[in-house]
C-alpha positions as CSV (number, residue, x, y, z in Angstrom):
1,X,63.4,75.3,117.6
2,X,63.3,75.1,113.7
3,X,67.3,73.9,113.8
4,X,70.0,72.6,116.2
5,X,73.5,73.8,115.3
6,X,76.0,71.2,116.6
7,X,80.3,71.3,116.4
8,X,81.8,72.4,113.2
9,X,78.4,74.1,112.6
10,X,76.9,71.5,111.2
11,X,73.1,72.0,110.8
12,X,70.3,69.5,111.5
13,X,67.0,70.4,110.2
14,X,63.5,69.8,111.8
15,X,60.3,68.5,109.7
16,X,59.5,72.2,109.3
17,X,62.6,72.5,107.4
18,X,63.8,70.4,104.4
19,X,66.7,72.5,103.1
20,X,68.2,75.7,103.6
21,X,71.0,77.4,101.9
22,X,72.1,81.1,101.2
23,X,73.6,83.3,102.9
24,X,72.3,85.3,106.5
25,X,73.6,87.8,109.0
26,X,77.3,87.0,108.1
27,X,77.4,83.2,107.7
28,X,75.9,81.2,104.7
29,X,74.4,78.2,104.4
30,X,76.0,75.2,102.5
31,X,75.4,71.7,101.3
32,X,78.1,69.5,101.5
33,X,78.1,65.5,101.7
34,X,77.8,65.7,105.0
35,X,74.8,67.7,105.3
36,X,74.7,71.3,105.5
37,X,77.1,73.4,107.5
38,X,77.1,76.7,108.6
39,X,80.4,79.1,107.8
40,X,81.3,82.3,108.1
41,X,81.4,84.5,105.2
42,X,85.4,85.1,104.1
43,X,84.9,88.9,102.8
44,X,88.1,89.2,100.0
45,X,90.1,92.1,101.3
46,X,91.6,94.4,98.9
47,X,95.1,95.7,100.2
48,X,95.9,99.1,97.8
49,X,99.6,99.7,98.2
50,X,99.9,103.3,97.9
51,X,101.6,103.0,94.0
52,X,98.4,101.0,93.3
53,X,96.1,103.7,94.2
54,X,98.8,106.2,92.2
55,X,98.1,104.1,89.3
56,X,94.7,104.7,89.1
57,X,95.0,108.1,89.8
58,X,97.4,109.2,87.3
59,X,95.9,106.8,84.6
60,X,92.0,109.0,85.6
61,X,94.1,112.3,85.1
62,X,95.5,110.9,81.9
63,X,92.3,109.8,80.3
64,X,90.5,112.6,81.2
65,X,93.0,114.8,79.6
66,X,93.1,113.1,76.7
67,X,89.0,113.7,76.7
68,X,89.8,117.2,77.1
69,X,92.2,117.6,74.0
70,X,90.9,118.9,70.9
71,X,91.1,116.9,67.6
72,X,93.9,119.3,66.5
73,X,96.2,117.8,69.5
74,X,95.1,114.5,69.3
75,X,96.2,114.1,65.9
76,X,99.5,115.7,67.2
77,X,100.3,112.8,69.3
78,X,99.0,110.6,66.5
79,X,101.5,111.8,64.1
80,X,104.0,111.6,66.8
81,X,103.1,107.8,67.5
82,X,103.8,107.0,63.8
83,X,107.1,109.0,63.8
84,X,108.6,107.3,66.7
85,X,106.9,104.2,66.7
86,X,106.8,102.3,70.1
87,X,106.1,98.5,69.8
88,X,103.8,97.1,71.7
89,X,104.2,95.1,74.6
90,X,103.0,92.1,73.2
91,X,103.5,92.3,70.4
92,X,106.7,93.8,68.6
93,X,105.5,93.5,65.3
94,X,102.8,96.4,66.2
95,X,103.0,99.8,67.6
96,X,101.0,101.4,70.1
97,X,98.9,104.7,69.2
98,X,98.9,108.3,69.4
99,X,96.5,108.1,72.7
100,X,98.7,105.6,74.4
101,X,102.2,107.0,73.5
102,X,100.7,110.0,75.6
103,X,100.1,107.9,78.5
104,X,102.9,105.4,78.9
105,X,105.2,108.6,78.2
106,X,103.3,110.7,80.3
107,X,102.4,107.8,83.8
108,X,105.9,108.0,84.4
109,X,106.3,111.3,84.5
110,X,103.0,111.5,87.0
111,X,104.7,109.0,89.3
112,X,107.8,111.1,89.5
113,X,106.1,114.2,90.1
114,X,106.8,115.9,86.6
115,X,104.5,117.7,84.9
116,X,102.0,115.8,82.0
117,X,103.5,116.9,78.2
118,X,100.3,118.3,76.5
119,X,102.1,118.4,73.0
120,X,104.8,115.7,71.9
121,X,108.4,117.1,72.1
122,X,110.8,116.6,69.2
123,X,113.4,115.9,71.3
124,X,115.7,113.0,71.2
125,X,118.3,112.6,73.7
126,X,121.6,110.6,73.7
127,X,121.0,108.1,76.5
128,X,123.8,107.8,78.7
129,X,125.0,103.6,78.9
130,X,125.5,103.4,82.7
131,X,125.7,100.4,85.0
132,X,123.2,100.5,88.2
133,X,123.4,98.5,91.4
134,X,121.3,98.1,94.8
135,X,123.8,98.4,97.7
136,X,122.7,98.2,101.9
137,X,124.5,100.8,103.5
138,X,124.1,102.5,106.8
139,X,121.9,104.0,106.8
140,X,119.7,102.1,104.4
141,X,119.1,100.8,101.0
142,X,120.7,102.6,97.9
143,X,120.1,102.9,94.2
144,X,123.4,103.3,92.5
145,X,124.5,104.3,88.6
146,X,128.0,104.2,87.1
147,X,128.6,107.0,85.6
148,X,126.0,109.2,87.8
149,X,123.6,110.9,85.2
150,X,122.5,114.8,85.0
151,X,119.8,115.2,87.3
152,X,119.0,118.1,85.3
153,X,118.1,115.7,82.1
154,X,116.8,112.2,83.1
155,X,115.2,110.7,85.9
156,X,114.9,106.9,86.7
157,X,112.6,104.4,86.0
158,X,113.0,101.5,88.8
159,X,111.4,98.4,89.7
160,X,112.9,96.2,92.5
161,X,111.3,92.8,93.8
162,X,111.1,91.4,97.1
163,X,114.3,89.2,97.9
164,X,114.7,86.0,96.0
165,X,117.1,82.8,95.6
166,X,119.8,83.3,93.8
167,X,118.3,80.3,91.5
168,X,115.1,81.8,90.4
169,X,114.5,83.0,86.6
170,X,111.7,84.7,86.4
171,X,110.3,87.3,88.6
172,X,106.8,87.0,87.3
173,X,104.7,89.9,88.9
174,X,107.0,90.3,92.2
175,X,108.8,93.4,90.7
176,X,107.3,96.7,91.9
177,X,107.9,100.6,90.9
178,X,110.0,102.4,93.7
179,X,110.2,106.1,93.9
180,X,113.7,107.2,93.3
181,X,115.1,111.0,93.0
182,X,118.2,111.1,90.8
183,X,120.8,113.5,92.8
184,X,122.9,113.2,90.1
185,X,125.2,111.5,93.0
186,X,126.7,107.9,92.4
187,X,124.2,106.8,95.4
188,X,120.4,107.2,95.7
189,X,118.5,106.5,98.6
190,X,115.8,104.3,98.6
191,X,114.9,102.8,101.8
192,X,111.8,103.8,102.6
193,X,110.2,103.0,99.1
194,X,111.7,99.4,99.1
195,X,110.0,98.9,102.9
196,X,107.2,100.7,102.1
197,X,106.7,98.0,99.0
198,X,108.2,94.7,100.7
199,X,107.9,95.6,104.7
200,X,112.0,95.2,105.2
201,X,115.0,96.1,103.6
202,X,116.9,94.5,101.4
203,X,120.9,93.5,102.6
204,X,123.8,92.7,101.5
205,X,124.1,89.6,99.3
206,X,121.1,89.3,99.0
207,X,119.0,88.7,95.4
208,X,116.1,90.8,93.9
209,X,115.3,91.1,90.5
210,X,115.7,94.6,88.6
211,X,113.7,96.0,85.9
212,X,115.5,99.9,85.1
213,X,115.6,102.6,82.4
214,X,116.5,105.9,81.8
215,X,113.9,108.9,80.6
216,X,114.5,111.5,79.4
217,X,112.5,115.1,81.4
218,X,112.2,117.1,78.2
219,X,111.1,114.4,76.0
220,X,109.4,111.7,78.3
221,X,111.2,109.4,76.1
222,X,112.2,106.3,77.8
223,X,115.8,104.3,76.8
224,X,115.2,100.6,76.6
225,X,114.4,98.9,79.7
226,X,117.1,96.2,81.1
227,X,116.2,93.1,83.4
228,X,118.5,91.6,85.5
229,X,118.3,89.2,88.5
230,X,120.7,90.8,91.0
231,X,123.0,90.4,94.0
232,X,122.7,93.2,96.7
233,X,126.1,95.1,97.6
C-alpha cells in the first residue's frame, strides 16, 4: 500500500509518497505539526428562513421593475425622493435616491402582501401615536397597539427577537420581521410567525427586543421606527 491511515486519521506516507495534500472523495488532506491528517470535509450549510428567501424575492421583483420603468417614471420617483427626503441609514446627513425610496417603500409592502406603487403617491398621512406590546395568551403569542389603528389605512411593520436577559442593550442582528395582520382589534396574533422565526413562543415576563412602525397603505410611507427592549405580558 502507498499509505497506512492510523487513529485520528493520521496519515503515514511510504517512500513512494513524500507529501500529499488537497482534497479527495469527501475528506482532504492536511499538514499539521504532527504530520498530515486526514478529515472530513465540513460543507457550510446555508439555512433560508422563509423571510430570507422573501427577501430576495421581493428585492428581484423590485429591481426588475425598476429596469422596466421608463425614464419618464423614474424621474417621477426621483423628484419624489428629493421632495420627501429619506435619510439614509448610515448616514443622516444624506438621503437615499429616487430608485431606493421605491424599494424600501415598496419591500414592505411585498412582505405584507400589498400591491408594488408604480408612481409615488402624494399622500401624507397623520400617523396615529399608539403604544404596542407583546402579550402570551391562550392561545398564543399576541401583537398589541393602544389605541387599535384602522385596518383600512396602516398596516404594521414588526420585528421581534428571540428572548433575551432583561440586562442586555443591544440586540445586534437577533431582531427578525414577523408577519402581522392589523384587525384593527387591540390584539393581533402572532404565534406562528414568532415560532416559525425562533422555534418557541415567547411567555410571559419574558424579554425580547422590539423594533415597530406604522405605514401608511396608500402612501407606503413609513412613521419613524421605535426600539425598545421589552417585557412580555
Amino acid at each position: 500500500m502507498l499509505l497506512t491511515l492510523f487513529i485520528m486519521a493520521l496519515v503515514k506516507l511510504s517512500g513512494l509518497i513524500a507529501s500529499i495534500s488537497g482534497k479527495l472523495n469527501g475528506s482532504c488532506f492536511q499538514n499539521t505539526n504532527a504530520g498530515i491528517i486526514l478529515k472530513n470535509l465540513n460543507k457550510k450549510c446555508v439555512k433560508n428562513t422563509q423571510v430570507q428567501n422573501n427577501t430576495q424575492i421581493f428585492l428581484s421583483q423590485l429591481q426588475n421593475q425598476w429596469r422596466n420603468f421608463t425614464g419618464a417614471q423614474r424621474m417621477e420617483w426621483t423628484q419624489y425622493s428629493s421632495f420627501i427626503k429619506l435619510k439614509q441609514y448610515n448616514n443622516s446627513n444624506r438621503f437615499i435616491n429616487g430608485q431606493q425610496t421605491f424599494i424600501k417603500l415598496n419591500y414592505y409592502r411585498l412582505f405584507y402582501g400589498l400591491s408594488i406603487l408604480t408612481a409615488p403617491v402624494y399622500y401624507f398621512p397623520s400617523f396615529p401615536s399608539i403604544t404596542p406590546s407583546v402579550t402570551n395568551e391562550a392561545p398564543g403569542v399576541y401583537f398589541n397597539t393602544i389605541p387599535t389603528v384602522s385596518a383600512v389605512d396602516f398596516y404594521f411593520i414588526l420585528f421581534l427577537s428571540k428572548p433575551v436577559q432583561s440586562s442586555l442593550t443591544n440586540p445586534g442582528s437577533m431582531c427578525k420581521m414577523l408577519y402581522v395582520v392589523n384587525s384593527g382589534n387591540f390584539g393581533n396574533n402572532i404565534t406562528n410567525s414568532y415560532v416559525s422565526a425562533f422555534g418557541r413562543e415567547i411567555f410571559t415576563d419574558e424579554y425580547c427586543f422590539m423594533k415597530f412602525a406604522v405605514a401608511c397603505k396608500n402612501s407606503g410611507l413609513i412613521n419613524i421606527f421605535t426600539n425598545n427592549l421589552i417585557r412580555v405580558g
